[in-house]
KEDREN-630015 format. One record per residue (C-alpha): x, y, z. Coordinates in nm, 4 decimals, padded with zeros to 6 digits. Layout:
BEGIN
<atom x="X" y="Y" z="Z"/>
...
END
This chain:
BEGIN
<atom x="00.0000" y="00.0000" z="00.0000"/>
<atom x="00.2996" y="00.1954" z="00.0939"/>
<atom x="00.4736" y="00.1368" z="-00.2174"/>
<atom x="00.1178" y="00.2294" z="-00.4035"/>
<atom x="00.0767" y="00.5688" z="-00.2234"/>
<atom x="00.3991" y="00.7014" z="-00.3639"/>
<atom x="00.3680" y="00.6096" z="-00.6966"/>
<atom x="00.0157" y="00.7414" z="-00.6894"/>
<atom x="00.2307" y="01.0740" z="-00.5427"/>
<atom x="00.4967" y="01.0794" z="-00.8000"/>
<atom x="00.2397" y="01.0461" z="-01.0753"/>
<atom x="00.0243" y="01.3511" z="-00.9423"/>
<atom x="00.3688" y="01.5638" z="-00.8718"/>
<atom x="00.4145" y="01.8883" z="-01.1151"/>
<atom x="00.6626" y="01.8158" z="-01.3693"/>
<atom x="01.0538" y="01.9680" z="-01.3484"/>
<atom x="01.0077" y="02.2694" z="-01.4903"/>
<atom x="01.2441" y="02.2933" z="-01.8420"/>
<atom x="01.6120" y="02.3706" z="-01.8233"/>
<atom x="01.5762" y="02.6023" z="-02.0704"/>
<atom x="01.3459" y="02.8398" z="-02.2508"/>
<atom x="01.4385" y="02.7762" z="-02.5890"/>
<atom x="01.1923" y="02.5182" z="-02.7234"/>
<atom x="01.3123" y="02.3322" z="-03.0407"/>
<atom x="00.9501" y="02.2453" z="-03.1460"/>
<atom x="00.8225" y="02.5801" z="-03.1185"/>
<atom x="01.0972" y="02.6807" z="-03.3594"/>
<atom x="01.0215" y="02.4116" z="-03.6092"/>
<atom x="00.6560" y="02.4912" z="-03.6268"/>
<atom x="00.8332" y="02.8382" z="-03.7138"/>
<atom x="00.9979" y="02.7167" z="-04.0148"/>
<atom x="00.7053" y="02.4746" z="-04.1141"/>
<atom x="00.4967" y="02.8308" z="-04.1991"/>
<atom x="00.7978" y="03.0402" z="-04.3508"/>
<atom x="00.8833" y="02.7635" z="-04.6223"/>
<atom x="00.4843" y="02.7527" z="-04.6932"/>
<atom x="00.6128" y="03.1354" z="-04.8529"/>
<atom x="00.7947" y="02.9607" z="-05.1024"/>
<atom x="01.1551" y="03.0101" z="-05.2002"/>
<atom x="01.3021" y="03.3770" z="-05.0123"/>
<atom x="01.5058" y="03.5573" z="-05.3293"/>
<atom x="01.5825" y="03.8868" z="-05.1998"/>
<atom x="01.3002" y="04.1304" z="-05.3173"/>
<atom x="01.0481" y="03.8388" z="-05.3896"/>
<atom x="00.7002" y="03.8299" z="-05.2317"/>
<atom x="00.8215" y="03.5451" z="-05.0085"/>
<atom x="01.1360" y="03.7463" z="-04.8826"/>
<atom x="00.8680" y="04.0042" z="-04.7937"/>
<atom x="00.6208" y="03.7400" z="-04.6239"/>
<atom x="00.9257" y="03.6115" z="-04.3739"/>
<atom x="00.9967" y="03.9129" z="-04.3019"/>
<atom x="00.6278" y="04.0293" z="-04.2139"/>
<atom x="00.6348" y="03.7241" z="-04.0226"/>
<atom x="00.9430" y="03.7394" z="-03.8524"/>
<atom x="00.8602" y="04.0895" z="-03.7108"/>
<atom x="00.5109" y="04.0008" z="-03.5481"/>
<atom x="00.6743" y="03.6711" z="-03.3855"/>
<atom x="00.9784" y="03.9249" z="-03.2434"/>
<atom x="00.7457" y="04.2011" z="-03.1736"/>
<atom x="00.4950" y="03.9344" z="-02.9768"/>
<atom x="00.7646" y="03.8092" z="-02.7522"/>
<atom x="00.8514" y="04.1929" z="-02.6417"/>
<atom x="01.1592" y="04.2804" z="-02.8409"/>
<atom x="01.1613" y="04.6130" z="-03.1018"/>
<atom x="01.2594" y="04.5369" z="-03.4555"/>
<atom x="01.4300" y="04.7660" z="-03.7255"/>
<atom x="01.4319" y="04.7299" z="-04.1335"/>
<atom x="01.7852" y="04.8480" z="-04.2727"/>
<atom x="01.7379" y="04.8884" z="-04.6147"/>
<atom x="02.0094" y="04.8826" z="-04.8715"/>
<atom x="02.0830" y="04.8429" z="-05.2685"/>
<atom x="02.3387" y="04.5822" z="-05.3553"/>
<atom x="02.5580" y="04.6402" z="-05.6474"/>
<atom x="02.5487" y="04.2787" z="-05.8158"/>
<atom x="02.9067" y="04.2087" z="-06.0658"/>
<atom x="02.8215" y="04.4122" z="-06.3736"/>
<atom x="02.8785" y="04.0670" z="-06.5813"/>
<atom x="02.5803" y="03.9272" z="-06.3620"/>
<atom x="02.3641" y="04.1802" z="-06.5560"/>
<atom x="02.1313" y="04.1784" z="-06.2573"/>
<atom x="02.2086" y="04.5334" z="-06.1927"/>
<atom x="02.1500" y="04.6831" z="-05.8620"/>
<atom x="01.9088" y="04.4387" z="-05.6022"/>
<atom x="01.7039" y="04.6071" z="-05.2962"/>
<atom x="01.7780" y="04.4208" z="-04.9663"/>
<atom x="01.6566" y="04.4414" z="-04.6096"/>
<atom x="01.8505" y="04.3329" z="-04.3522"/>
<atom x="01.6465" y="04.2906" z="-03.9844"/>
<atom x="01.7928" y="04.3728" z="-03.6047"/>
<atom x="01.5858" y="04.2891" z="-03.2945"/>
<atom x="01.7367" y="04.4032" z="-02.9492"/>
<atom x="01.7748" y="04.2439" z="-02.6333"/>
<atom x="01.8549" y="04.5196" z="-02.4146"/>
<atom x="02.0940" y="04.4407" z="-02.1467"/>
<atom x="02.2507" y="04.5817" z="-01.8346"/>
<atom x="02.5906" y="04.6217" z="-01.9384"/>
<atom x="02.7662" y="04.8017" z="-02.2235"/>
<atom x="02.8326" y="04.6627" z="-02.5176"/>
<atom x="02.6721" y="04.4107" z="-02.7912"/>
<atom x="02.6796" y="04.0622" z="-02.8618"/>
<atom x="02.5498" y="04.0513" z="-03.2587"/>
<atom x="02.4210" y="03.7333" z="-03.3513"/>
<atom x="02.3327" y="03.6814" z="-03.6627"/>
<atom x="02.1844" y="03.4391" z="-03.9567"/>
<atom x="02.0322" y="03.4782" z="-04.3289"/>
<atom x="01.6606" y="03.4334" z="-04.4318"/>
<atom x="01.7089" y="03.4601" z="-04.8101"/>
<atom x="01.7601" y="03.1413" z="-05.0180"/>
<atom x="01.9858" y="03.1213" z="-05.3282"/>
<atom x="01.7516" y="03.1617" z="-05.6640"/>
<atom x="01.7763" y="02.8481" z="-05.8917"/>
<atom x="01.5698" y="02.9324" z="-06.2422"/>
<atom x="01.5377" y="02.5291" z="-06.3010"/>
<atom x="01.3818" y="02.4222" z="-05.9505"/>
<atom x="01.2082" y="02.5425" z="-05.6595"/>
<atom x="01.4558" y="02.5802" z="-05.4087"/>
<atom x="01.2826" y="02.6224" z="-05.0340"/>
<atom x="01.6429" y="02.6117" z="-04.8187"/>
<atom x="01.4625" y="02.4214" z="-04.5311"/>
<atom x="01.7747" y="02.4136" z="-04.3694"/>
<atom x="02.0311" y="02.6756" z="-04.5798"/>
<atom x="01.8384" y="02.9815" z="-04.4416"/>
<atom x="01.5245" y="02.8572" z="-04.2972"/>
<atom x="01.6362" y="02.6665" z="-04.0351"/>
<atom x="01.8287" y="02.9638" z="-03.8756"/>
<atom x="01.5283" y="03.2194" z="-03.9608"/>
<atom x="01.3289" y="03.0178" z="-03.7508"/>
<atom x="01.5980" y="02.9872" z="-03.4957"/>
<atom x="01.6253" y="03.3110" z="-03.4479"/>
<atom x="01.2805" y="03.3368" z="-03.4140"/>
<atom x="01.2518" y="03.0917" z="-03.1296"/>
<atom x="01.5842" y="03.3007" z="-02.9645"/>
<atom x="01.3887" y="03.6146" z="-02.9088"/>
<atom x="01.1368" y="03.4179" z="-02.7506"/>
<atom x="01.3709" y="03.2418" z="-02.5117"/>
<atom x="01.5987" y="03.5694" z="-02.4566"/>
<atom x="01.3433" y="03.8009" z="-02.4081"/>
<atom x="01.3227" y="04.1811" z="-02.4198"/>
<atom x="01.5773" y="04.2147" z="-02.1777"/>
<atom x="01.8782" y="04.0004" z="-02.0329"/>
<atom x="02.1893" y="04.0715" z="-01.7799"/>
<atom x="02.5085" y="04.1376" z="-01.9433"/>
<atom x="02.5263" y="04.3022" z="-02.3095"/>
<atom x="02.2989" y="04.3378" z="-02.4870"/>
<atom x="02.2218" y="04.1033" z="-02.7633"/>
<atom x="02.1020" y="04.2023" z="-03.1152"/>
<atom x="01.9852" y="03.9405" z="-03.3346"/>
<atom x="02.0253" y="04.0191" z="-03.7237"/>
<atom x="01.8671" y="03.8232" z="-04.0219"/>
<atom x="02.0617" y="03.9202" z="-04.3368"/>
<atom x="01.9297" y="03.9287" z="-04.6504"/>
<atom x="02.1502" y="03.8519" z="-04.9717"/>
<atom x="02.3847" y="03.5893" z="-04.8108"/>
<atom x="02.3788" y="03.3447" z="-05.1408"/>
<atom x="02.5702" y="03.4292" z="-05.4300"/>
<atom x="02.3666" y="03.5025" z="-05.7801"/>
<atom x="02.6427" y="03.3568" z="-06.0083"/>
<atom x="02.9542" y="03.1660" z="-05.8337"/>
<atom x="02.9820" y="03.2395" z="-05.4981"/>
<atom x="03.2952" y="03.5270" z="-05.4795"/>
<atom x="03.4355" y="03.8633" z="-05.2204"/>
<atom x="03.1851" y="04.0519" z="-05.4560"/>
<atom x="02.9048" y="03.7984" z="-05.5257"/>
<atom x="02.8175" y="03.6750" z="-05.1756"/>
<atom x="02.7445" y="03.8180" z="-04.8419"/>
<atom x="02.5566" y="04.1147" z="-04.9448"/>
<atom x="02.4168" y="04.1755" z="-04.6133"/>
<atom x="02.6342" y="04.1310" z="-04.3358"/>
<atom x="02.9018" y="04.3456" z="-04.5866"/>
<atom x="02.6605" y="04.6221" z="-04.5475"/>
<atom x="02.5784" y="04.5658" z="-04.2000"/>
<atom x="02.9902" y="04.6414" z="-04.1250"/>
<atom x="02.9217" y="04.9487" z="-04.3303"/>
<atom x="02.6267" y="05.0587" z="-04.1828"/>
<atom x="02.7688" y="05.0282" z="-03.8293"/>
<atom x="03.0609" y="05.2280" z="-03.9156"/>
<atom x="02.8592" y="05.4803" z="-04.0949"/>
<atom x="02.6520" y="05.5158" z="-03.7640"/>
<atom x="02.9338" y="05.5313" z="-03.5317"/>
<atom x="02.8237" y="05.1897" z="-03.3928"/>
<atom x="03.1103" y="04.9729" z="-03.4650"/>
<atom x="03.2935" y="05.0124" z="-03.2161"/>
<atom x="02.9725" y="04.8693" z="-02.9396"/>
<atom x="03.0255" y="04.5156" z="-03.1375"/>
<atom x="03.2191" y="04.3592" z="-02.8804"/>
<atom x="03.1864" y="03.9775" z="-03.0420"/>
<atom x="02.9996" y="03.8137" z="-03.4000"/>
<atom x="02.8259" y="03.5202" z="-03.3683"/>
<atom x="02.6920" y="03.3661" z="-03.7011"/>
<atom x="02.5124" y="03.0804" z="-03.7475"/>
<atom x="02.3521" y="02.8512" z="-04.0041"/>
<atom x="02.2760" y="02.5353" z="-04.1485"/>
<atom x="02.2266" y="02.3668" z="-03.8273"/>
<atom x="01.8599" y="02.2138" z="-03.8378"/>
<atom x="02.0518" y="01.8923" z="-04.0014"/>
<atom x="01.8835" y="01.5674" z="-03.8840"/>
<atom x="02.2048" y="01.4611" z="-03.8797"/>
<atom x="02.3647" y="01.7544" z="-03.7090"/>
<atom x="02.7561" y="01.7712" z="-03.6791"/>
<atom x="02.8549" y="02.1593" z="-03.5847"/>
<atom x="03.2285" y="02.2018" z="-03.6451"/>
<atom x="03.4549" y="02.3957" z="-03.5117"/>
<atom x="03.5712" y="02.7573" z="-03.6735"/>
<atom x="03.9267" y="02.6407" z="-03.7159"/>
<atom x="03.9996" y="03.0597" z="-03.7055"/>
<atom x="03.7710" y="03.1708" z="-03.4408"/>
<atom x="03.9439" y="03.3588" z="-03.1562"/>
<atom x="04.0327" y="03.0995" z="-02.8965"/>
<atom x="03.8653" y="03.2459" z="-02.6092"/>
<atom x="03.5275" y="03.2603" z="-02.8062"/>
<atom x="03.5375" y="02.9157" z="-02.9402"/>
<atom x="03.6111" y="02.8305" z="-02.6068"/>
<atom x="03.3107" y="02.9633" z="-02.4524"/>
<atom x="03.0990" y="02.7533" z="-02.7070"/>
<atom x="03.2684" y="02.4130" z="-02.7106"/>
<atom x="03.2301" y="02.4527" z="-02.3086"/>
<atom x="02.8838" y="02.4876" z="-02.2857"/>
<atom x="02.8490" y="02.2176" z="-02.5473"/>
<atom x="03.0778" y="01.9635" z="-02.3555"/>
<atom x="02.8869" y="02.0903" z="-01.9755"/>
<atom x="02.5454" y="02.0037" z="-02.1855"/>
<atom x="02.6960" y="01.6651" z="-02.2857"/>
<atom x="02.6103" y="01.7629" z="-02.6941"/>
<atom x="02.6817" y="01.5205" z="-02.9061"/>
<atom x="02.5882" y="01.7612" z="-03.2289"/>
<atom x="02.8834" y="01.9479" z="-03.1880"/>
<atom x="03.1948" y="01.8234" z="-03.3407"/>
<atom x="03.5563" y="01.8052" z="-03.2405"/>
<atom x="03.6406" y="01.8711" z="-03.6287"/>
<atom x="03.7780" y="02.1913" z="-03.7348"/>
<atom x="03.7204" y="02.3450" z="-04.0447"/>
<atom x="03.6855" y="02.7502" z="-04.1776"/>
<atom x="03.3900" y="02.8214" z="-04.4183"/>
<atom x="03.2968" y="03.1291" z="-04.5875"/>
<atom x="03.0094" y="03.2847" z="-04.4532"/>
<atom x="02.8856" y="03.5889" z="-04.2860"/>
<atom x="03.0901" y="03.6137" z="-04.0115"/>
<atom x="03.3519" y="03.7043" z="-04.2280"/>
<atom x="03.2467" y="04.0495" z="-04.2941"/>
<atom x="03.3258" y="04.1309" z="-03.8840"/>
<atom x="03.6267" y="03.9249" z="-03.8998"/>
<atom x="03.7620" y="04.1257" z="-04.1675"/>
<atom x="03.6742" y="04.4343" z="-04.0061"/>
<atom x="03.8386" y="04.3522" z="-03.6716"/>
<atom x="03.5289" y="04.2363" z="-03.4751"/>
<atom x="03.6327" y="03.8872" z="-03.2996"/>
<atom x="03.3594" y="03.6506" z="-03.4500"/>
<atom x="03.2588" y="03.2636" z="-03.4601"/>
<atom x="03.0827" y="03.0776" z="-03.7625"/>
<atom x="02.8441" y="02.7683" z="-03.6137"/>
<atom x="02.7635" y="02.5631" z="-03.9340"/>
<atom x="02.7445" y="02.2055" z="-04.0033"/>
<atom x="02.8867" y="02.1772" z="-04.4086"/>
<atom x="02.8221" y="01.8681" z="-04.4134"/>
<atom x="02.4103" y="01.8339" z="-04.5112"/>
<atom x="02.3642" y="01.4484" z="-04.3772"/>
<atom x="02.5482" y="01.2105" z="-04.2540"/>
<atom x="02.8464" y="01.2242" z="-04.5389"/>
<atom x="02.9866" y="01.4241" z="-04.8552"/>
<atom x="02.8082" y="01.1861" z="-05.0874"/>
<atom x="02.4206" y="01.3110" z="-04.8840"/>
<atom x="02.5767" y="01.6603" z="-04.9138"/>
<atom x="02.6326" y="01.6713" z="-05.2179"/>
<atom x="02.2349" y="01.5443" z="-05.2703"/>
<atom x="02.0538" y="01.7839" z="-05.0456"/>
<atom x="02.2713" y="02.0813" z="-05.0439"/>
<atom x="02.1281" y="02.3791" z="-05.2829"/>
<atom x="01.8944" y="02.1235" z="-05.4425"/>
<atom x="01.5098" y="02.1033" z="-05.4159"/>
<atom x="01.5859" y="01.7896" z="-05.1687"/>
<atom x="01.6445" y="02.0535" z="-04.8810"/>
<atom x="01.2806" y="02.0575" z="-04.7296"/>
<atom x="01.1667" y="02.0432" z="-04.3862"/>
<atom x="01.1606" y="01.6597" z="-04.3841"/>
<atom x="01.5424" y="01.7073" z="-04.3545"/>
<atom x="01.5505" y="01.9024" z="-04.0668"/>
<atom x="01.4578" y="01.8170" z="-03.7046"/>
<atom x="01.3540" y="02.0095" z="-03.4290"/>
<atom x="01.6631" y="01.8245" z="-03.1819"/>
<atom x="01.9044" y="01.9827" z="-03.4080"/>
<atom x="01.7601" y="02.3501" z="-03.3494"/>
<atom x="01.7135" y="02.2284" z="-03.0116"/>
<atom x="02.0725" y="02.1550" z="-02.9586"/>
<atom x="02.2049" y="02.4644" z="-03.0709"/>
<atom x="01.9930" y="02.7021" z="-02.9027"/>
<atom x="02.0358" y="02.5629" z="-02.5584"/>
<atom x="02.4496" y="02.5634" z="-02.6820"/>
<atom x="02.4043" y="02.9492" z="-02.7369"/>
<atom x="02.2045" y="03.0092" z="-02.4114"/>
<atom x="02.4567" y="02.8866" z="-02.2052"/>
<atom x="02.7378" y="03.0178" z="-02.4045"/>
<atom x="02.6344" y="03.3675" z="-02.3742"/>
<atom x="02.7135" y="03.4230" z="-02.0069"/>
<atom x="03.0511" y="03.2751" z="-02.0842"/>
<atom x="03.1133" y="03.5165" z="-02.3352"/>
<atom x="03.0176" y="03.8073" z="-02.0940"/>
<atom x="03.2198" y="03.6501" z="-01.8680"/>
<atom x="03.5922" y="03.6292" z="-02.1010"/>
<atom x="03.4668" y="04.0301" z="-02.1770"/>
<atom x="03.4803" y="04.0885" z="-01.8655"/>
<atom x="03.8078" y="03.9914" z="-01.7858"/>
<atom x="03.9228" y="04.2090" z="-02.0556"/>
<atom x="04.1537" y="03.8868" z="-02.1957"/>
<atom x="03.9679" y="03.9030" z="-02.5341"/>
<atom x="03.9886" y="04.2281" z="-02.7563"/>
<atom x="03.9399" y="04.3418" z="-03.1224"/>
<atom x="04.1708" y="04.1312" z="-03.3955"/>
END
């Protein structure tokens, strides 16, 4: 009877509450309604829907959102001529000086023969994102955070310095133009990482001290998504890097569970939300979460500076 009682108890008991906010599912039911927009070419109707929609999801959980508006000058032997872009910053307001920018891309890369969604290359960290501003809130201790979506990542021709990264190029420019730069105190990009199969290497040229504030949290969450591999990738981190800003890429190049699936899903009409699981976005958001106080931490100290 005694034995009956307390699993009668145990069964009645509130559950734990969650260790974290960030909720994985939430975020995939995110990207489930952005792909419905169809593929995200910067200055389509579905580039315009995700961005609608990304604003009333950051707006509803508190946080203010701004449009920057640019033109991007395309290669003249593109003959696409100029291309309007919007890149997106919602702010966590914090209690220290100073920002941590993180930041992903919500276009996709246009393909005139197929119908190219980007599930994963672009929607997975839109919806991210999303789900991040839910889970930081409007307001945090330490820096604050700004979260940027940047428009005009893919390349229109061959990916190249002058035919990629449109928008975290112009967000640089932008923040020097506004005297801003110098409140960038770290760059944290991420994306491709809503990979079944997800395998987040390391930025082989990522300031020590950052990298290190990552790969912690990852090894005190026991995560086996993140790898001990190292490997640099173009992407827009690069753009900070360049400019002095220490900054950290989170990507997992390899779309499945070898080159052979990469090669199949990656930039192809295969890359659909079938391929992406909400354990993956999961992963990396409670990764970030616990990373962040880290990174205020290093700051701090004053050990890490500009490169």
């Amino acid at each position: 009877m005694a034995a009956l009682l307390l699993i009668l108890l145990a069964s009645c008991a509130p559950a734990a509450p969650p260790a974290t906010p960030f909720r994985g599912e939430r975020a995939y039911a995110d990207l489930r309604r952005i792909l419905a927009f169809g593929p995200r070419e910067p200055g389509s109707p579905a580039s315009a829907s995700a961005r609608a929609y990304i604003r009333r999801e950051v707006e509803a959980a508190g946080l203010t959102l701004q449009e920057l508006p640019f033109v991007a000058q395309t290669p003249p032997e593109l003959q696409r001529g100029p291309v309007s872009m919007i890149n997106l910053v919602a702010e966590v307001k914090g209690t220290q000086p100073g920002i941590i920018l993180l930041s992903n891309h919500y276009d996709t890369k246009y393909f005139p023969d197929f119908k190219f969604l980007g599930a994963n290359d672009g929607g997975s960290t839109t919806a991210w994102m999303i789900e991040m501003a839910r889970a930081l809130g409007p307001t945090r201790e330490g820096r604050t955070v700004w979260l940027c979506w940047f428009d005009g990542e893919e390349a229109y021709g061959e990916w190249s310095e002058f035919d990629s990264l449109y928008g975290s190029r112009q967000m640089v420019a932008w923040l020097k133009e506004t005297g801003k730069f110098t409140e960038i105190h770290t760059a944290i990009n991420v994306d491709m990482i809503g990979d079944c199969k997800l395998d987040v290497i390391k930025d082989s040229e990522a300031p020590a001290w950052l990298l290190g504030a990552v790969t912690g949290a990852a090894t005190d969450l026991r995560s086996k998504m993140f790898s001990p591999l190292e490997q640099t990738i173009e992407d827009d981190h690069l753009p900070f890097r360049r400019a002095g800003i220490p900054a950290l890429n989170l990507i997992d190049f390899r779309y499945g569970g070898g080159q052979i699936e990469h090669n199949t899903n990656w930039h192809t009409s295969r890359d659909t939300i079938d391929l992406v699981c909400a354990e993956s976005l999961q992963a990396v958001g409670e990764v970030l979460l616990k990373a962040l106080p880290r990174i205020d931490a290093a700051l701090d100290r004053g050990d890490p500076g500009r490169e």
